[in-house]
N, C-alpha and C positions, 0 to 999 in steps of 0.2 A: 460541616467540616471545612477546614481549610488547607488547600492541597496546592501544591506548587511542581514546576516542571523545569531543570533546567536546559535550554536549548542554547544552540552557540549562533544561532540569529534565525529570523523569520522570513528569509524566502523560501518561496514554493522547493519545496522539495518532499518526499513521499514521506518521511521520517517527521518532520516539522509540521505537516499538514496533521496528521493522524493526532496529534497531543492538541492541536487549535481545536480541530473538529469536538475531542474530547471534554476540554475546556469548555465548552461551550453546551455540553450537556450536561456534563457538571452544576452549571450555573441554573441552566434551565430547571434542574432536579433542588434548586436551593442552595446548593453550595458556593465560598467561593473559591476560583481557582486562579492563580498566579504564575506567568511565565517570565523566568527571570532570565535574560539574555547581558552579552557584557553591554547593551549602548542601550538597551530597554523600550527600543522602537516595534512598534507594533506592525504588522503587516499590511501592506497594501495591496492585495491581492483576495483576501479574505476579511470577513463582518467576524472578529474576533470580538466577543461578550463579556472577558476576564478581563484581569489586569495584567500590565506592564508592570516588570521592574527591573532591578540592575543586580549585578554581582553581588556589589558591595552592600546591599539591602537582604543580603542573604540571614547573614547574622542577626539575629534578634529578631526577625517577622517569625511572628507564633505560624507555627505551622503543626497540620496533624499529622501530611504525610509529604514529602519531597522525592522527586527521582528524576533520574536523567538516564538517557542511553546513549552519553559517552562517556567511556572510562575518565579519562583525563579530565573528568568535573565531580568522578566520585567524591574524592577528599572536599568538595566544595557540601557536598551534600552531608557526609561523614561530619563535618564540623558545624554542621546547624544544628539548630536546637527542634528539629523535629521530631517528633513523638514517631514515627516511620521514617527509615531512612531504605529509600528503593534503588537499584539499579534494573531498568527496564529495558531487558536484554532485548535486543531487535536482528545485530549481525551476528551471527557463527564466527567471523573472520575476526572479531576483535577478541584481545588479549585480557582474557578474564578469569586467570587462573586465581590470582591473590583474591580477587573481590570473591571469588565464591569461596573461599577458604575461611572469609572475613563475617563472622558470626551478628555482628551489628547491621551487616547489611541484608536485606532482605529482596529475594529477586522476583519481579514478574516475566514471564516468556509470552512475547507477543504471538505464540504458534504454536501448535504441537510440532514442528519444524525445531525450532527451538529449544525450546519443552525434552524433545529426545535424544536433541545434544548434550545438554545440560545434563540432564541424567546418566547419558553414556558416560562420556565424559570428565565427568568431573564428579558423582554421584551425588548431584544436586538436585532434589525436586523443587523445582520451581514451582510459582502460583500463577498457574494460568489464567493471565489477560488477555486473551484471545480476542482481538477485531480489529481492525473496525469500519464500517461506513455509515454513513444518515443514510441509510434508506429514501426517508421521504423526501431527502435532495433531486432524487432522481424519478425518472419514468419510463414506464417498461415499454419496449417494443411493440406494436400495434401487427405489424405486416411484416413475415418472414418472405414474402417473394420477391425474387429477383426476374424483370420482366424488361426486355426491351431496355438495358443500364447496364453496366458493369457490374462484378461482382467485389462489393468492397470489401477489402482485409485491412482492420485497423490490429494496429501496433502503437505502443509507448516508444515516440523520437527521441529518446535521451541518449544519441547517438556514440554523446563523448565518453559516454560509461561503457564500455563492452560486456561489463556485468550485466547489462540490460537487454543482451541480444539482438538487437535489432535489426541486426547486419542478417540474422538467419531468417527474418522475415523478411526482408529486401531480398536476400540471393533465391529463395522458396517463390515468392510472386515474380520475379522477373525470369525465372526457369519456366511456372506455370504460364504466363504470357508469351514464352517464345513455341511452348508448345501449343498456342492455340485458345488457349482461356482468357475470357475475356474480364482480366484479371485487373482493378484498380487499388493501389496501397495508399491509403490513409494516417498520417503521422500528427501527430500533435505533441507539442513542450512549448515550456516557458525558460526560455534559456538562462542561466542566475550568473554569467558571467559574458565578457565580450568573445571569450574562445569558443564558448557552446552556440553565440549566435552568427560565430563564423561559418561555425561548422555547417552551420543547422543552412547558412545560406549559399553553403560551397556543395551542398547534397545532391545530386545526382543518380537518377533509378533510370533502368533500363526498362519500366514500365511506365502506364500513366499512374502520376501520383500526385497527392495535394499533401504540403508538411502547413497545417494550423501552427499560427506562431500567438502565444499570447494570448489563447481564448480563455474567457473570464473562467478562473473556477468550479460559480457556484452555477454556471450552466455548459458544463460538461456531460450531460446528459444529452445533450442537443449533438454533439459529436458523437458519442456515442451510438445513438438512434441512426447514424447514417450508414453505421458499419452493417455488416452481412455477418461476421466473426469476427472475432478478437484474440490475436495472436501473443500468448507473453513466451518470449524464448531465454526469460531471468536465468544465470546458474544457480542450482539447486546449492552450493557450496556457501554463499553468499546470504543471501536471501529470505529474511526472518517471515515475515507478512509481504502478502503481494496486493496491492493499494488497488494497481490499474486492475485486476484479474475480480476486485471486491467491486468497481466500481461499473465494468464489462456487465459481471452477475446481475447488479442491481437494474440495472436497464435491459435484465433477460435479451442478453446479444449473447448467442454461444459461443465458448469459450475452449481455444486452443492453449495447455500450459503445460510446462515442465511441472516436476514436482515444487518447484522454488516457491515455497511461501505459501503454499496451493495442499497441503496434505489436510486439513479443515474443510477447503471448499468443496475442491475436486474428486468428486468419484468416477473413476473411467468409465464410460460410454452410460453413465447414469443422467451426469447434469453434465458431461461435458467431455470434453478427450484432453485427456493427461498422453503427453508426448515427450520422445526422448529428446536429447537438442544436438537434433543432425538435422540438417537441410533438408534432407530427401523426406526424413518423417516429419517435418511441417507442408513437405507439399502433398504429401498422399493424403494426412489428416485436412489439410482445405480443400482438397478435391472433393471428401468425404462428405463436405456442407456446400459445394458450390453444385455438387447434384442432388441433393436432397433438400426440399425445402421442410418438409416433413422433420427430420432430424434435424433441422437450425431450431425448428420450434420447441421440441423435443426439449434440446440440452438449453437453449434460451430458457424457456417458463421453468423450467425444473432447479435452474441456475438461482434466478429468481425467489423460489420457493426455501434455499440452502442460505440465502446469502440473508436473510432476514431474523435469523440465528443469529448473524454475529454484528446485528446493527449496535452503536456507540450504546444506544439506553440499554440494552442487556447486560455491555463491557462494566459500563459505571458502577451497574445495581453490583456487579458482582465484587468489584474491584471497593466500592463502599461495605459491602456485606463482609466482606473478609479483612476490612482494619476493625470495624468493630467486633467481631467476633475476638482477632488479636486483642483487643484493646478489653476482652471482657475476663480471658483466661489467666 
């Protein structure tokens, strides 16, 4: 098949990484897959496997299926000539009353988050694309003790976004360090403009913390492994797929989250603690794993064990299975 994506450009961001990764097994699987952005610059940040291309090469490239998940490039997709024309819903917050009203377009939901908007909503059943991470990117945790060290709480830095919470894992560790826990905050981003890397270097915690600026992608798993838990305090309002909470799982690091993007992975106190997003319930739930090394293991392997369900080669098989199916009815 030949499958294209449109994106509004290639820096890291959770939204733009998830269709590269995907591209990329795509290709692996045979296929080819195409991201068409407006300048057609490839990432540098990521070993992308497909191709480049531009807007204006939208028109006339044979395609079997095309999607984007921004509205304002639907009519970009809506006017090519492909055999599937997709919007691949990701936010709740975007305005997507006409597209689902719009019979030519076909919708995937990257979540049952999503999935049960759409439904409510708008009485759309969407096609569930549910995922995604490589798995084999990563590597799982070895040692859940914490011995003579601090106890590290990593969180996603993308400070400038408030939809990302970060600031409640920040007020939660440095509430737990003033009471006595020997509590260290772990931050990592790739800043994509000069305001995010103001930000990120005007940051200041009222605990010991280390903010990762810049660490390569494809060993992010290396960060990970340092953490003790992993805090996502996303708003559930927002928030289709949670990237950082898929990529936590894959490195069996337990896993503190809202429901944001999290109702696939997270099953309470099974593989993990789903928490509300107040302060006080991200501090009592990291207490929960800074005295238990037993239950870091616990929700870590069992995280693990969940998050292999919704590796990319599952996403593809399904997401291929279901245009030919269409394409045979």
């Amino acid at each position: 098949m030949i499958l294209g994506v449109l994106l509004p450009h290639t820096k890291l961001y959770g939204g733009v990484k998830r269709f590269l990764e995907l591209g990329n097994i795509f290709v692996e699987q045979g296929h080819r897959f195409i991201v068409f952005t407006p300048d057609g610059k490839g990432p540098d940040w990521f070993d992308f496997k497909g191709e480049m291309s531009t807007f204006d090469k939208i028109k006339g490239t044979k395609l079997d299926a095309l999607w984007t998940t921004t509205v304002k490039m639907m009519p970009m997709v809506l006017e090519s000539d492909a055999r599937h024309k997709i919007f691949y819903h990701v936010r709740k917050s975007d305005n997507v009353a006409k597209l689902m009203k719009n019979p030519e377009v076909e919708v995937f939901a990257c979540s049952s988050n999503v999935y049960e908007y759409d439904l409510k909503k708008f009485g759309r059943e969407s096609f569930k694309a549910i995922g995604g991470v490589t798995v084999a990117n990563y590597k799982p945790k070895e040692s859940y003790e914490v011995k003579d060290r601090p106890f590290v709480v990593m969180a996603y830095g993308r400070i400038v976004e408030r939809v990302k919470g970060t600031h409640y894992v920040v007020s939660a560790c440095e509430k737990l360090y003033a009471q006595g826990y020997n509590i260290k905050l772990l931050l990592y981003d790739t800043p994509v403009d000069e305001g995010a890397a103001r930000r990120i270097k005007e940051f200041t915690c009222k605990c010991p913390f280390e903010f990762v600026v810049g660490h390569p992608f494809d060993r992010n798993w290396e960060l990970f492994n340092r953490a003790d838990c992993f805090v996502s305090a996303e708003n559930p309002r927002y928030t289709g797929w949670n990237n950082t909470v898929a990529e936590a799982m894959a490195c069996a690091v337990p896993v503190i989250a809202t429901k944001a993007g999290t109702l696939d992975l997270l099953r309470d106190k099974e593989n993990g603690i789903r928490s509300a997003r107040w302060r006080f319930c991200f501090r009592r739930h990291i207490k929960e794993l800074y005295q238990s090394e037993e239950l870091r293991r616990k929700y870590g392997e069992a995280g693990l064990r969940t998050i292999r369900d919704f590796d990319w080669s599952v996403v593809t098989r399904k997401i291929t299975d279901y245009l030919e199916k269409k394409d045979n009815n």
